[in-house]
C-alpha positions as a printed NumPy array, in Angstrom:
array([[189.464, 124.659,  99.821],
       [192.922, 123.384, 101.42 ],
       [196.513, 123.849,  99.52 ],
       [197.266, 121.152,  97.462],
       [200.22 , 119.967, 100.191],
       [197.14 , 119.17 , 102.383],
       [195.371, 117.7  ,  99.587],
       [198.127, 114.995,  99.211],
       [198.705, 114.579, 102.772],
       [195.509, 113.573, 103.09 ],
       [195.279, 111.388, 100.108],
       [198.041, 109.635, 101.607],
       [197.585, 109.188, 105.166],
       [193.387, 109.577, 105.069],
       [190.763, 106.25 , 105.092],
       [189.984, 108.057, 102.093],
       [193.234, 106.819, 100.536],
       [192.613, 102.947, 101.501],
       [192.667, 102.062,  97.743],
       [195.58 , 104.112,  96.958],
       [197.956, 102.625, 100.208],
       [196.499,  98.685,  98.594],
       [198.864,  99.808,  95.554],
       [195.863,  99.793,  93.257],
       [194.157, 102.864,  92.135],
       [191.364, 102.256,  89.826],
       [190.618, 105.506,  88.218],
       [194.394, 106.706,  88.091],
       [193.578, 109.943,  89.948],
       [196.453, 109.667,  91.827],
       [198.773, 109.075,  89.103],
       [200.745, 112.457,  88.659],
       [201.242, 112.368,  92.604],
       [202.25 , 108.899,  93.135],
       [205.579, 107.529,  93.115],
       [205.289, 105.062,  90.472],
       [208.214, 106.561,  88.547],
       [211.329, 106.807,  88.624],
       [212.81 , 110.438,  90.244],
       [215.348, 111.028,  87.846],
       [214.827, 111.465,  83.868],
       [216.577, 108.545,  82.358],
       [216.888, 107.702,  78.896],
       [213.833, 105.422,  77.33 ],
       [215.763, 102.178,  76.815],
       [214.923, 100.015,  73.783],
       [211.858,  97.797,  74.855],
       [212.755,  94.289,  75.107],
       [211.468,  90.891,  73.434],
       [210.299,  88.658,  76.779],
       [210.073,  85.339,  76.996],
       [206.794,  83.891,  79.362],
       [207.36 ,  84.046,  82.701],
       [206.294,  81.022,  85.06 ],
       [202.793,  81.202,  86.849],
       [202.721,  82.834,  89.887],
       [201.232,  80.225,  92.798],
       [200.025,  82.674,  94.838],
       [196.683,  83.399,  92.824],
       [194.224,  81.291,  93.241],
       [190.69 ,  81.068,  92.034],
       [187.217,  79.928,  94.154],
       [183.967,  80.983,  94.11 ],
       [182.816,  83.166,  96.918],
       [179.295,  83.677,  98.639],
       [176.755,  85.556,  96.389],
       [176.738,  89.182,  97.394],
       [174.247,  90.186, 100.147],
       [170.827,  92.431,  98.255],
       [169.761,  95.177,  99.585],
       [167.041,  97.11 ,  97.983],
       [166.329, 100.352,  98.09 ],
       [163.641, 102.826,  97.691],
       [164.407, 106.125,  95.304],
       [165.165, 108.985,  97.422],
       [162.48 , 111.268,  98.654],
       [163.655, 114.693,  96.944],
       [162.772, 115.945,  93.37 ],
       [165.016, 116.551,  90.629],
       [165.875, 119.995,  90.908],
       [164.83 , 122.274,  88.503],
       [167.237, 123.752,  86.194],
       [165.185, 127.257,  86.111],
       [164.919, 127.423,  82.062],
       [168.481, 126.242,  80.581],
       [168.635, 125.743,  77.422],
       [168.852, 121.83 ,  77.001],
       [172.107, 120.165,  77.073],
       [173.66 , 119.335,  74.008],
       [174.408, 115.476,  73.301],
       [178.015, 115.339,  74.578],
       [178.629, 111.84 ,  74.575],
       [181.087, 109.277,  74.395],
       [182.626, 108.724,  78.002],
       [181.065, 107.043,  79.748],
       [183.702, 105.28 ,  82.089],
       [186.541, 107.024,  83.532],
       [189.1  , 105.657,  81.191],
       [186.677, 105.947,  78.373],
       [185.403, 102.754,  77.299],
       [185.382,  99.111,  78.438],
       [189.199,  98.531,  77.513],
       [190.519, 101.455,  79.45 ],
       [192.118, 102.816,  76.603],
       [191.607, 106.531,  77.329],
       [189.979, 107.036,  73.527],
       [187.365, 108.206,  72.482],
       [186.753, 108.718,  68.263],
       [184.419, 111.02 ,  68.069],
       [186.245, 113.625,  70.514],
       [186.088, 117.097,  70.446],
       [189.701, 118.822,  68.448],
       [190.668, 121.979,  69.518],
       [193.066, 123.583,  67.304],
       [193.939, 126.265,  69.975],
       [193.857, 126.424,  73.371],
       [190.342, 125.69 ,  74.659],
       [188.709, 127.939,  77.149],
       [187.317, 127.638,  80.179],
       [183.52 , 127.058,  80.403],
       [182.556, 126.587,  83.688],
       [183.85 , 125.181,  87.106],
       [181.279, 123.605,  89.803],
       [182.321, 123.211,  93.509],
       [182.111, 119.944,  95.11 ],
       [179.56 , 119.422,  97.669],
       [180.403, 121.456, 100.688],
       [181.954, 119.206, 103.626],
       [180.118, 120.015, 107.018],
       [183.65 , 120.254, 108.925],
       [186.952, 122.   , 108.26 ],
       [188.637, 118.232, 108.827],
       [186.977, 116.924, 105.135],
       [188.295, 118.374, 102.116],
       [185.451, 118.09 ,  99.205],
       [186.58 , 116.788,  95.621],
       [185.319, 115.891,  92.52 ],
       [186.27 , 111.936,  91.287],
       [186.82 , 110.995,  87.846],
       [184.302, 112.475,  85.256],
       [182.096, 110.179,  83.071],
       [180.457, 111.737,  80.382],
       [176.991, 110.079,  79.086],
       [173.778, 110.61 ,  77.15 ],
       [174.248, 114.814,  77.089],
       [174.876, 114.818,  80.764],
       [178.33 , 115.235,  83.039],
       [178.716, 112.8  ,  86.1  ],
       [180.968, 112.729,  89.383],
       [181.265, 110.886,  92.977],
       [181.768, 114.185,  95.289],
       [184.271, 112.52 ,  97.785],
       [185.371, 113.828, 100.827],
       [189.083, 113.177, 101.332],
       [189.975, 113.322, 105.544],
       [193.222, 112.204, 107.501],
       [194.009, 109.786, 110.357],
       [191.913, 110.162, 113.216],
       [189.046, 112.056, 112.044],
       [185.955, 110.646, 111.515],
       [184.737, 109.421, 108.143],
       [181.598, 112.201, 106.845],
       [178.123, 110.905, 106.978],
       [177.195, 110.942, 103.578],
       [179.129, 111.309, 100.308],
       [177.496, 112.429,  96.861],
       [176.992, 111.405,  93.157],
       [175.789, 114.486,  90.78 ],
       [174.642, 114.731,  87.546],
       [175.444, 118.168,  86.015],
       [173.93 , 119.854,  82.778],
       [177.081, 120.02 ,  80.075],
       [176.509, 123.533,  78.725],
       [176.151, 125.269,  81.517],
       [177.814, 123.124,  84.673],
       [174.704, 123.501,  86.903],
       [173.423, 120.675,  88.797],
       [170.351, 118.481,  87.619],
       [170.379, 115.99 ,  90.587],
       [172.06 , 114.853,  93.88 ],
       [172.135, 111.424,  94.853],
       [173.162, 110.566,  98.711],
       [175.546, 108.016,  99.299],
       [174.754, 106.823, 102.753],
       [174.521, 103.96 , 105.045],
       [172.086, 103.429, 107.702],
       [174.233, 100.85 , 109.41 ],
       [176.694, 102.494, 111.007],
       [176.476, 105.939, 110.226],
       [179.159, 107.016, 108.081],
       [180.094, 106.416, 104.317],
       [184.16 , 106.116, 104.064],
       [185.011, 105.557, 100.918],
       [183.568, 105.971,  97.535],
       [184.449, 105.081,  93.908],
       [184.535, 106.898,  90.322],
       [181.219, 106.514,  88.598],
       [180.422, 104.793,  85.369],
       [177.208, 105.001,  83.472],
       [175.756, 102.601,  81.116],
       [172.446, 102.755,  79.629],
       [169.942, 104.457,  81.555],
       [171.741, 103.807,  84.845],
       [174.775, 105.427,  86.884],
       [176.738, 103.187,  89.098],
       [178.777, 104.127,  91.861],
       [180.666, 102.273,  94.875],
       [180.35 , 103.303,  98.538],
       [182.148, 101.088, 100.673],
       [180.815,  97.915, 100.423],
       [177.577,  98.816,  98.862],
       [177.134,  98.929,  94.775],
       [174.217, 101.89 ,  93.642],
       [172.962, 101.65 ,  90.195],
       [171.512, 105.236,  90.028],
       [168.781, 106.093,  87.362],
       [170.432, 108.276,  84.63 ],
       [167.453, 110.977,  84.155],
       [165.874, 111.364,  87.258],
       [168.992, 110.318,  90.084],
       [166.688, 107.986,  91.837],
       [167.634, 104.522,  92.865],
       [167.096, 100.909,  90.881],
       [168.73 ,  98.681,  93.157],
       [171.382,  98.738,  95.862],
       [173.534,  95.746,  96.992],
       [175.722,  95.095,  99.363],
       [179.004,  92.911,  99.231],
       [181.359,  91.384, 101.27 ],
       [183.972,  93.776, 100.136],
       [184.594,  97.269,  99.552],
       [183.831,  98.552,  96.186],
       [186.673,  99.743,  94.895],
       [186.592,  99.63 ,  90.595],
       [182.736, 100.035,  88.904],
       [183.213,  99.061,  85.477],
       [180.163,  98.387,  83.392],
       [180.176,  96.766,  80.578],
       [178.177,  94.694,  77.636],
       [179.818,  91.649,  79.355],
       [177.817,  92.53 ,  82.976],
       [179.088,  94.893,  85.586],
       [182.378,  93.984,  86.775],
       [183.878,  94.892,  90.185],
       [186.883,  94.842,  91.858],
       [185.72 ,  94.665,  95.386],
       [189.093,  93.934,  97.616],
       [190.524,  90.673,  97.464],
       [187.773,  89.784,  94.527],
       [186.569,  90.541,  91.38 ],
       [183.068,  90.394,  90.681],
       [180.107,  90.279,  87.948],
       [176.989,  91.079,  88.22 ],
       [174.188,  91.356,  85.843],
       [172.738,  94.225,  84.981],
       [169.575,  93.597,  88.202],
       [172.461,  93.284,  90.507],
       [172.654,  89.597,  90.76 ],
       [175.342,  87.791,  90.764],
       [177.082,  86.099,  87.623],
       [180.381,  84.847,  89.295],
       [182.913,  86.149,  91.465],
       [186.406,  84.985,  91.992],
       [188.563,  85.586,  94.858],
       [192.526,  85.751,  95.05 ],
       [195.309,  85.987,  97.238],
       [196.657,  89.57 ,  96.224],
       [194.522,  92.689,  96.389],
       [192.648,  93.549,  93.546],
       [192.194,  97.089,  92.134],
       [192.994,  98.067,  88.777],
       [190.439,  98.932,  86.914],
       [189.588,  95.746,  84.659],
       [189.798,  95.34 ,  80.794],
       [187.312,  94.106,  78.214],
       [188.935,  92.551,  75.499],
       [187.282,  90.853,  72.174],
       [187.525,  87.265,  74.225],
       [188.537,  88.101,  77.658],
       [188.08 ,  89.979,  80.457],
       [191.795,  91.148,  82.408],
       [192.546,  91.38 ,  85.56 ],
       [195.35 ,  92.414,  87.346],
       [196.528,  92.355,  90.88 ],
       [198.917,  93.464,  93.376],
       [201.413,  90.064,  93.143],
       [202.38 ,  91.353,  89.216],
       [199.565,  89.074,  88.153],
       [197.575,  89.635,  85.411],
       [194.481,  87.298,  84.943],
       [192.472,  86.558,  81.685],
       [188.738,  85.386,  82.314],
       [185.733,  84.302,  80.297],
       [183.232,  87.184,  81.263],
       [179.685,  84.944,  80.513],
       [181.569,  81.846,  83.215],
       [184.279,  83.25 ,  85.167],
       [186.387,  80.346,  83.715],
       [190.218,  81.945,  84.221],
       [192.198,  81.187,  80.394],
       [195.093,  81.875,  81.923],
       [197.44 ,  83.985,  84.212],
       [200.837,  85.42 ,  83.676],
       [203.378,  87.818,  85.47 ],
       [204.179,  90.709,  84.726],
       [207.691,  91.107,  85.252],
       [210.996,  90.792,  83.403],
       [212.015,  86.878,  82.073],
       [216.057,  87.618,  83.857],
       [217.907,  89.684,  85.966],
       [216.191,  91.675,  88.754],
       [213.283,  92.83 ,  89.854],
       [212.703,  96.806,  89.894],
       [209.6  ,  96.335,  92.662],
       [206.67 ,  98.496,  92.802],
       [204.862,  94.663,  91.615],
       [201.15 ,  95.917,  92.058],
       [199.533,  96.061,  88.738],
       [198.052,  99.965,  88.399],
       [196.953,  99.939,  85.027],
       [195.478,  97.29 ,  82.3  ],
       [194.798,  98.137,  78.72 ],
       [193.649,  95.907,  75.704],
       [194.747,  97.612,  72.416],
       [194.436,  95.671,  68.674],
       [195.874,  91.828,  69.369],
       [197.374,  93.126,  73.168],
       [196.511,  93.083,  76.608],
       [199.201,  95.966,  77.974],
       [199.856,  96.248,  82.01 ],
       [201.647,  99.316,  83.445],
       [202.968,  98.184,  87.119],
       [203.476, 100.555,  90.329],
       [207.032, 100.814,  89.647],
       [206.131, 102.443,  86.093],
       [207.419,  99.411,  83.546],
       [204.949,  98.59 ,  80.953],
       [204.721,  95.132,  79.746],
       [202.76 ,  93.818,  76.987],
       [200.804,  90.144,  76.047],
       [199.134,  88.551,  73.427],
       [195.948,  87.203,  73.648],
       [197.23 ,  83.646,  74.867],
       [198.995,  85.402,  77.603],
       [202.627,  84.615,  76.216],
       [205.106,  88.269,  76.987],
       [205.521,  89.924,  73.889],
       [207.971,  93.227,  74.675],
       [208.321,  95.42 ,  77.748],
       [209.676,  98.997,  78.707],
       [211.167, 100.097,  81.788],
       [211.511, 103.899,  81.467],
       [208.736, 104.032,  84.04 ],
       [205.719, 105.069,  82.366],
       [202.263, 107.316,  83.99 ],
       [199.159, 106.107,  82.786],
       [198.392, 104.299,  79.748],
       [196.417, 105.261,  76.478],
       [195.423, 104.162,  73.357],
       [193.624, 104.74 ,  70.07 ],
       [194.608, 101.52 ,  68.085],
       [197.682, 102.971,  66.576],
       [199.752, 103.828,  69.327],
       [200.21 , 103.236,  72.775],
       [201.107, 106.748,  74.601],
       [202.65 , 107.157,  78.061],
       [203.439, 110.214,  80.142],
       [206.519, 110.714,  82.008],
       [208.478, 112.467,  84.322],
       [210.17 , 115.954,  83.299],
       [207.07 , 116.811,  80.872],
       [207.842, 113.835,  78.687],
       [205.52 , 111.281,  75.869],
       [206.053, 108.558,  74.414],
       [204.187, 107.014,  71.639],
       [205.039, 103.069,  71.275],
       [203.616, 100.744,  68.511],
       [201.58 ,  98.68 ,  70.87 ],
       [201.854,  95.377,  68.168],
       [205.87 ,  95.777,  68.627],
       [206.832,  98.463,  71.219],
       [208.768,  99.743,  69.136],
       [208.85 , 103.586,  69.998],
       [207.632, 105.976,  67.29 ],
       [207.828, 109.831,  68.613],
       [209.11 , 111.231,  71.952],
       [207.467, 114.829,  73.192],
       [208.369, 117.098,  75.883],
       [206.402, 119.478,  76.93 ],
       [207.994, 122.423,  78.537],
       [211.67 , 123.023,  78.935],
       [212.263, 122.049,  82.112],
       [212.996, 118.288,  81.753],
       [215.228, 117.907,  85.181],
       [212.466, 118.351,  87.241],
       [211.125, 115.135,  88.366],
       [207.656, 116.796,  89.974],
       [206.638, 117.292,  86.054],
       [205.161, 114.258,  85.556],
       [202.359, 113.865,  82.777],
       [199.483, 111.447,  83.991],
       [196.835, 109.8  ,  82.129],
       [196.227, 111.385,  78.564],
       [193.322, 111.358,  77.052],
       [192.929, 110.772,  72.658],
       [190.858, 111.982,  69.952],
       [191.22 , 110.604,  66.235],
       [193.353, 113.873,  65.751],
       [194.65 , 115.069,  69.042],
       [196.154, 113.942,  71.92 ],
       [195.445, 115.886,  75.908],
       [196.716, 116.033,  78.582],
       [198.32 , 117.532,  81.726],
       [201.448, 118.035,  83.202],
       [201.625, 118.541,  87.149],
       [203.276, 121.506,  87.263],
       [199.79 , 123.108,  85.873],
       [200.153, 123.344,  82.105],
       [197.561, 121.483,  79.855],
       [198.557, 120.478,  76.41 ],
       [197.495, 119.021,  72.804],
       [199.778, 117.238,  70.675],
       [199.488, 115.547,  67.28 ],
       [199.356, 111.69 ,  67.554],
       [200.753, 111.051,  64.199],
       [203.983, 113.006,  65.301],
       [203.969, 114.395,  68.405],
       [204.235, 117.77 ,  67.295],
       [203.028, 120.347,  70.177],
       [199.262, 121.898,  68.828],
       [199.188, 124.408,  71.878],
       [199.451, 124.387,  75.653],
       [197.299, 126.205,  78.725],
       [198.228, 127.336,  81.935],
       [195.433, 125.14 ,  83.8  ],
       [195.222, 123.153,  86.923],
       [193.679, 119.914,  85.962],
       [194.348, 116.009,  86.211],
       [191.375, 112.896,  85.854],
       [190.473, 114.143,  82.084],
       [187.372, 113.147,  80.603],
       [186.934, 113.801,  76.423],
       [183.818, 114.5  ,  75.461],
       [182.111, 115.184,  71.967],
       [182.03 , 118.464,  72.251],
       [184.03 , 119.815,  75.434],
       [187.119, 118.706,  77.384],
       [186.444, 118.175,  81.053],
       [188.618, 117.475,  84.029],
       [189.159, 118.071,  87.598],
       [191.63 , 120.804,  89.228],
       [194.303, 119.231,  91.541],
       [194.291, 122.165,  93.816],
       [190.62 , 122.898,  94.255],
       [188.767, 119.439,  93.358],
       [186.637, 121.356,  91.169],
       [184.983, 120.054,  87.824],
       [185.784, 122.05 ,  84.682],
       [184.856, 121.932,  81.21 ],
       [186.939, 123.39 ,  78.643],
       [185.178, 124.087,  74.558],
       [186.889, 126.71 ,  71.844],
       [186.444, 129.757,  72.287],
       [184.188, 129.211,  75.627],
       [180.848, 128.034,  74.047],
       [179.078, 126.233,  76.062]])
């Protein structure tokens, strides 16, 4: 496996990284290495009442070509055996990379650990055939008593992209591996980029370039493939059909792979999208943030997000969209947060530069630099606890990305390699872990997550049970 310096440099200068450079990273993997925030600690200031901004002109709306179909047969191999594991136990409730359809990072029924959790197992990516691609796992979905993952290989300028890349289901209790799916393309020879997976129902989807797979759950064979005019950046399934963000688009298909509706903008799209109770968001790299009917594709409305005076702070692609209680919140490259109602009229934003947004209808919680979180009233933004985690609060390479949130605790992980629990009602620090681990995943009866330095998938439970 390469150092983690590699790791980045790779990330950032690789193909691989195409979505990342765009300014729009769907799954957040990238968050605790990007620089969205701010370098130096600041003081939180109050968050402020906004008044709606004017429409951006530079989004605009038309229907594109329906997406070319490709079928596909199921691949030839067998689904491995598993050589007499006991079966996996039902560990359910993730089955999107931020959780659910609203990206809220939440999940009710998730597992508490009232110390710190140890680790189960670890699984490997899939090995790269040169020294020039460095194997990793993607974001984590959890699903029907099974663990998936894209395996992508990350590579830097000037070295070709690998032939195939990987989507694996894995057995929960014991981490071994219950099928292998290759991601491949016959047309030129070389698969360059690939997206987290999602599952919904009995089917896995996954994006590989500009082809969309929906994978069968149980036995890793192949319903359908089809290919777009895009690359496939977001998957996000939902009850609503399976929405894409594919480029300059964003796209819906039904659940057969045909086409709904697709609209296509003039800013890049690739923030995950949000399922609200009416609408479905999307937000873009102009600031914009878009609210659609999901059964027509009719657009309710589109706002900025940005402050109503005074200056800009930049960073204007849209990383992050939310829906929480009566808001749609938007966390921008720059870090600020800024929150709507359903109408799309500004309701209150933050600058103090936020990582990652999550949720559990109470509070809004943000990570920060120097090992800090915040936990906001999302209704109000009014701020309710602030957390540190760690004493070392100068140091600006301590960032805390994406959390993850039980009913009764809150996860996550700080960069410098420490994982933690806190209390949401209060903040109050449960335990922490010496642990290399970012793109969390909380499941109903484990924690899982993927090390920054190794691109391995782990799985924590109490006490190590499996």
């Amino acid at each position: 496996m390469l150092s983690r310096q590699r790791r980045a440099l790779l990330r950032a200068l690789g193909v691989a990284a195409a979505g990342a450079l765009a300014g729009c990273p769907g799954d957040e993997s990238g968050d605790t290495d990007t620089p969205d925030a701010d370098p130096t600690p600041t003081d939180t200031p109050a968050p402020t009442p906004t008044a709606r901004p004017t429409e951006s002109p530079t989004a605009t709306a038309t229907d594109t070509e329906t997406a070319t179909e490709t079928e596909t047969d199921a691949p030839d191999d067998e689904t491995p055996e598993t050589d007499g594991a006991e079966p996996a136990r039902p560990d359910t409730g993730w089955p999107l990379p931020r959780g659910g359809e609203r990206n809220h990072g939440h999940n009710p029924e998730g597992v508490t650990f009232g110390a710190a959790p140890t680790e189960a197992w670890r699984a490997e990516p899939p090995a790269a055939d040169t020294d020039y691609h460095d194997p990793e796992y993607v974001h984590p979905v959890v699903a029907d008593g099974r663990v998936y993952a894209t395996g992508r290989l990350v590579y830097g300028p000037h070295v070709a992209p690998p032939e195939r890349q990987f989507l694996h289901a894995l057995d929960p209790v014991t981490g071994e591996r219950v099928w292998e799916y290759e991601l491949t393309d016959e047309s030129d020879g070389s698969v360059a980029e690939v997206s987290a997976c999602a599952a919904r129902g009995d089917r896995v989807y996954v994006g590989a370039d500009d082809r969309l797979h929906a994978v069968d759950a149980a036995e890793g064979t192949a319903h359908w493939t089809r290919q777009l005019p895009e690359r496939v950046d977001v998957v996000h399934p939902t009850a609503e059909g399976v929405v894409l963000a594919t480029g300059w688009s964003v796209r819906v298909l039904e659940s057969d792979g045909e086409r709904r509706w697709d609209h296509e903008f003039g800013e890049h799209v690739g923030a995950r999208p949000a399922l609200g109770d009416q609408y479905l968001y999307v937000g873009a790299s102009g600031k914009q943030l878009m609210a659609f009917d999901p059964a027509t594709g009719d657009r309710a409305w589109m706002a900025d997000a940005m402050p109503p005076e005074g200056t800009d702070e930049g960073g204007w692609a849209v990383y992050t969209v939310v829906t929480v209680g009566e808001r749609v919140v938007v966390r921008r490259a720059s870090g600020v947060v800024y929150a709507f109602d359903r109408t799309g009229e500004p309701v209150w934003h933050d600058r103090a530069r936020g990582r990652g947004l999550t949720a559990d209808g109470e509070r809004l919680y943000t990570g920060r630099v120097g090992g800090k979180v915040v936990a906001t009233d999302p209704a109000t933004g009014e701020r309710v606890w602030e957390q540190t985690v760690g004493d070392r609060t100068d140091d600006a390479r301590r960032g805390v990305g994406p959390m993850v949130a039980g009913d009764d605790a809150l996860y996550g992980a700080v960069a410098d390699g420490t994982l933690f629990a806190l209390r949401p009602d209060d903040g109050s620090v449960v335990w922490t872990a010496e642990t290399d681990a970012e793109r969390l995943a909380l499941g109903s009866e484990a924690l899982y997550g993927v090390g920054d330095r190794d691109g391995e998938l782990r799985r924590w439970t109490a006490g190590g049970d499996g």
